[in-house]
Phi, psi and omega in degrees: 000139194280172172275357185270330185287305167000274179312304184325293199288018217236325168297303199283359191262338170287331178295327196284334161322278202311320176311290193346295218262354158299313178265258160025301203283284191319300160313336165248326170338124175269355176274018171257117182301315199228119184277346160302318197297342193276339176273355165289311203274338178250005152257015138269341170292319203292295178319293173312325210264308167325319195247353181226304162325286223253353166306317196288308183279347172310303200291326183313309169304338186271341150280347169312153176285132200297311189303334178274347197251023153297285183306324203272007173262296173342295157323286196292349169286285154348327190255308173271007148317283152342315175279324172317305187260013148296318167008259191333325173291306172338290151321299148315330192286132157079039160236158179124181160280338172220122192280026195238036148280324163228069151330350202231153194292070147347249191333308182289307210273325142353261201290358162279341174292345177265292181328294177307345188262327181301305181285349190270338183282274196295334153313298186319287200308312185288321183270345182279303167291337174307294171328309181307304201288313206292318175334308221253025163241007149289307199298000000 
């Protein structure tokens, strides 16, 4: 067995671990009111990443330069993936009667997480050309 089929099932065997105890969690927790309100928020996450995330960076990409648009769609998924579920907090911060229910500076850790995707999108773009040139100073 090769090691990347390895890894795979060694990935998929842990996701389905994580869906478990993901669901399980939902199902018993009592401070989750409703296990509906939560299949509503991921099949609206679904809804958002299908119908609107990946249309958008598709099209985006496709103005992209050929050699640049693996990472930089990559990038650009990542980054709205990340907003998607950030939103909601986002959104939400300092407002309610107690403010230490969304304690933490959202909006500043947002943006330091699109800072890590913005440099890891430019490795990417910079190891791709990199890849490009040794290629073509094979042939």
């Amino acid at each position: 067995m090769s090691a990347s089929r390895l890894l795979r099932g060694a990935l998929g065997v842990a996701g389905v671990a994580a869906m478990s105890l993901g669901a399980a969690l939902v199902l018993t927790d009592r401070r989750i009111g409703s296990p509906v309100g939560v299949l509503i928020w991921l099949a609206a996450a679904v809804v958002v990443h299908d119908g609107v995330l990946v249309p958008l960076v598709l099209g985006i990409g496709a103005l992209l330069p050929l050699r640049a648009r693996r990472p930089l769609r990559t990038g650009l998924l990542t980054a709205g993936c990340l907003t998607a579920v950030a939103l909601p907090v986002m959104l939400r911060q300092g407002r309610g009667a107690n403010p230490s229910v969304l304690p933490l500076d959202y909006v500043g850790n947002w943006g330091l997480a699109m800072g890590v995707v913005a440099v890891a999108t430019g490795c990417g773009v910079v190891l791709a050309r990199v890849r490009q040139r040794r290629a073509a100073a094979r042939r």
